[in-house]
N, C-alpha and C positions, 0 to 999 in steps of 0.2 A: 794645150796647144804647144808646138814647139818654137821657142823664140831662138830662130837662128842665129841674128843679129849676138843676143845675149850672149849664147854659145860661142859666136866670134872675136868678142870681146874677150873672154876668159878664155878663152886659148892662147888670146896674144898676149895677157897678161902672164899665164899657168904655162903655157906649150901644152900641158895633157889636163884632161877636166872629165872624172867621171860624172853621168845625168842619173840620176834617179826616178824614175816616172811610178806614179800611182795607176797602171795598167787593167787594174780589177776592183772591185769594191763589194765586199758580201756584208749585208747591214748595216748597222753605224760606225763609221768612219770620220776621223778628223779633215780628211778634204776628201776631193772630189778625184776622179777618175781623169788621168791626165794634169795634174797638179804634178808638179816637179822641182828638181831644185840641183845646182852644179854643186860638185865636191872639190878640191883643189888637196895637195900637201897640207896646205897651212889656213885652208878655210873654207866657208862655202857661201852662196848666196841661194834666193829664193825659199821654198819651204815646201812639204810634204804635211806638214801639220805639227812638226813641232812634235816634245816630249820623247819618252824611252823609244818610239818607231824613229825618228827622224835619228837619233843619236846615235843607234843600233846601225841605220841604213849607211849614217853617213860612215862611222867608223869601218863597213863592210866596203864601201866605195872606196876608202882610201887605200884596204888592204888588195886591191884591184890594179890601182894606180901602183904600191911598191908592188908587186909583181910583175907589172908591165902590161897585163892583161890591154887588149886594143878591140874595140867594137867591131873595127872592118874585116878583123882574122880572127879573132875570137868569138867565142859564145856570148852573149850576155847572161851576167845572175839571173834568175829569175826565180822569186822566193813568194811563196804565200806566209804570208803572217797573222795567226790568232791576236789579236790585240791584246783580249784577257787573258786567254791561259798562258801566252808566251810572255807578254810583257808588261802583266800586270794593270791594264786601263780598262779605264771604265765603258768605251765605247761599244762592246760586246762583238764587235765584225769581226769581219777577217778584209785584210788587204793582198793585190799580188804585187809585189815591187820588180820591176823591171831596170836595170843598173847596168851602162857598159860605157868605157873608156872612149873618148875621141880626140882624136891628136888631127884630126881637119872636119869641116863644116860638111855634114852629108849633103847629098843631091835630093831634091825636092822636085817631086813630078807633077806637075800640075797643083800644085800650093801643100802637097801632100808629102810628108817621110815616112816610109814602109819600108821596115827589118825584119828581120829572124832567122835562123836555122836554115837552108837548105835552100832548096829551090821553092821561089814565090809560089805559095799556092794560089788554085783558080779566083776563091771568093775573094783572096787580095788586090788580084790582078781587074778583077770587076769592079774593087773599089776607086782603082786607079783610070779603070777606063770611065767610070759616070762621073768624076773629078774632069777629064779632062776633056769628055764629050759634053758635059750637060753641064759644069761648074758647080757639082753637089760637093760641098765639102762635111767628110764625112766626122764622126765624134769620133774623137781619141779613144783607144782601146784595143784589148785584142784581137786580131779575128784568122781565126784558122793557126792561132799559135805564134802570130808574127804582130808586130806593136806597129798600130796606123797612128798614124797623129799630122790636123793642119797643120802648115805654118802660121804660126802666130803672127795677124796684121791687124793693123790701126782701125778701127771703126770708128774711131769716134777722134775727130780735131777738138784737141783745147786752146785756144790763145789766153796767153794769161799779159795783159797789159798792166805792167809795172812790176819793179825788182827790188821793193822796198820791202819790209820786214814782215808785212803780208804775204805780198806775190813770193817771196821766197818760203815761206810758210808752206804755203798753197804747192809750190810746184816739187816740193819734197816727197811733200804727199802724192801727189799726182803721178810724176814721175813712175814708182812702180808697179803698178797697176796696170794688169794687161788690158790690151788693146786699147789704149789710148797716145796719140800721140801728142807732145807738148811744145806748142811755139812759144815765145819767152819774147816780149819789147818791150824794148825803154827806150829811152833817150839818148843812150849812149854806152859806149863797154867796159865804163869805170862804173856804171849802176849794179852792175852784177858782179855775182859772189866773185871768187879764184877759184870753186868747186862745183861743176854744174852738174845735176846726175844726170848719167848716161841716157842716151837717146833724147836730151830735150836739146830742141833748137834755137839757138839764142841768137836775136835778132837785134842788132843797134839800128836806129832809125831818130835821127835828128828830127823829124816830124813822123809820127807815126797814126798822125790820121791820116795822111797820105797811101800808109799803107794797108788802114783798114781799108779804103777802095779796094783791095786784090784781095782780099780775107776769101777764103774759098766759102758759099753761102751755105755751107752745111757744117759751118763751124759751131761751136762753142765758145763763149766769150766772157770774160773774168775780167770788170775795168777795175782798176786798181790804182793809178801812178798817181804820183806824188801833188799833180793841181787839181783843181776841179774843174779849171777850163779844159786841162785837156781833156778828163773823164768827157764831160759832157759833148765836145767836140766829136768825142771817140762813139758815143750815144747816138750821135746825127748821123755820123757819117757810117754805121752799121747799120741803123735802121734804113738809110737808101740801098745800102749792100743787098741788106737779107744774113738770117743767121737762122741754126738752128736754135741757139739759146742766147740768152746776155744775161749779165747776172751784175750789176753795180754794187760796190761796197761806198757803205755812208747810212745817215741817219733816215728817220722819218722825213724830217723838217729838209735836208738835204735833197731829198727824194721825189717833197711838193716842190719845191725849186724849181728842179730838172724837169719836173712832169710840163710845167708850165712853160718852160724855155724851149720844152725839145715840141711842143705845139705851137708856141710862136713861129719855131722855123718851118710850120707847115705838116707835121707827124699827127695825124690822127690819134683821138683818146685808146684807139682798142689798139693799135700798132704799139705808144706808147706801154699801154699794160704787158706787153709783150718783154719789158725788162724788166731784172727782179732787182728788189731793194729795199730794205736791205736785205743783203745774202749771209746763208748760216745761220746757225741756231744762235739768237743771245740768251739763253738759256745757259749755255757753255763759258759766258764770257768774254772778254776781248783780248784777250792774250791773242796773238798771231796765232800759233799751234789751234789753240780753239777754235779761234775762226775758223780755221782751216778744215779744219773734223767737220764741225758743219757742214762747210758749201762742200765738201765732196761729197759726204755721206748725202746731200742732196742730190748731188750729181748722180751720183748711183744708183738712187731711187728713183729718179725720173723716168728712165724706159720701163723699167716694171708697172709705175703709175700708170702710163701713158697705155701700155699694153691690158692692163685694167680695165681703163676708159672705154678701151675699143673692145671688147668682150660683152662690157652693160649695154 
């Protein structure tokens, strides 16, 4: 998917950023079809998969940028790559790489960016009308010669409550990961870092169970901060919200507490089940970092679970 935003950001940063897009995929391949990643002079973010392809790609991206090459007037590279016989890996595919310079943010048609060579072909121009008639959004890839790809948006809210050596753990993580987007509260704007990664929204709230009241009810929710009163405050007053998830960090024994407290205020046992606790593998440890691997790698396995369920 194309994250415009991202691409807006290293422009302001760079002024020119070539993209790299994974546009084909024959066999095994280290990512996936639409995986991408910015090149810059002096650097790049994101990823193609990493090893002799990404290294190769990037260095071909940069020799683009010293030429001056420009997406909107120019051609883009477009190269197929044998993994093994070209570059020596083990994954036996082939990839097509798709690479061109952009000095401003493209136009997006109906949630969609479609390029290439010449005049829009028909099957393009189809993909662009059931995008913007019927709201199909289509898979990244080629088609008729020209590179479709959505724009990349948020599916999924996470609030991550507290900015203590956990929740920053947590939102490090979180943070790159497409399609999620990250709300950040504490209690104040000396709780958080002086480095927040891009796209999360960092929210000061001198009482922030005030503000789980307005938590949009298709959230995600990560309690963390630094009391237990407010954890548990934060408990009650999301379970009258609605969420899609809550995930409490704390003990066993922490856990019978809460269960008990948040019934006393009137929370049904199966509502109560409804939050998890504790979150993350202890398997891993307690290191922050640890933690943190955890409850994402949970979070990530959820829809697939969930999708599971509804199949049996």
């Amino acid at each position: 998917m194309f994250d415009l935003s991202g691409l807006a950001a290293a422009l302001q940063a760079h002024g020119r950023v070539a993209r790299v897009v994974i546009a084909g995929v024959e066999g095994s391949s280290p990512r996936e079809v639409g995986a991408s990643m910015l090149v810059f002079a002096d650097g790049q973010s994101g990823t193609i998969g990493g090893g002799a392809l990404e290294f190769e790609a990037a260095a071909k991206a940069r020799l683009m940028l010293a030429e001056g090459i420009v997406g909107t007037t120019g051609a883009p590279w477009i190269e197929r790559v044998s993994l093994g016989p070209s570059l020596g890996q083990c994954c036996g595919g082939a990839v097509t790489l798709w690479t061109e310079v952009f000095e401003a943010v493209p136009e997006a048609v109906a949630g969609v960016v479609a390029r290439g060579v010449g005049d829009m072909p028909l099957a393009v121009k189809r993909v662009l009308a059931a995008a913007r008639g019927q709201g199909v959004r289509p898979s990244p890839g080629l088609v008729a010669g020209w590179l479709v790809e959505p724009v990349m948006e948020a599916k999924r809210q996470v609030w991550v409550w507290g900015a203590g050596h956990v929740g920053r753990a947590l939102v490090s993580v979180l943070a790159p990961l497409p399609g999620i987007a990250v709300t950040w509260v504490d209690v104040g704007v000396e709780r958080f870092p002086d480095g927040v990664p891009e796209g999360v929204t960092v929210v000061p709230a001198s009482d922030p169970a005030v503000l789980a009241d307005h938590a949009p009810v298709g959230a995600e929710h990560l309690v963390l901060t630094y009391s237990h009163a407010l954890d548990l405050e934060l408990c009650h007053r999301l379970l009258l919200r609605g969420f899609r998830s809550c995930g409490l960090i704390g003990s066993a024994t922490k856990w019978g507490r809460f269960r008990s407290r948040l019934k006393a205020l009137g929370h049904g046992a199966q509502d109560v089940a409804r939050i998890r606790c504790p979150i993350g593998d202890p398997t891993l440890g307690k290191h922050p970092q640890a933690i943190a691997i955890g409850v994402v790698a949970e979070m990530l396995k959820a829809p697939k679970t969930a999708a599971r369920e509804m199949r049996a």
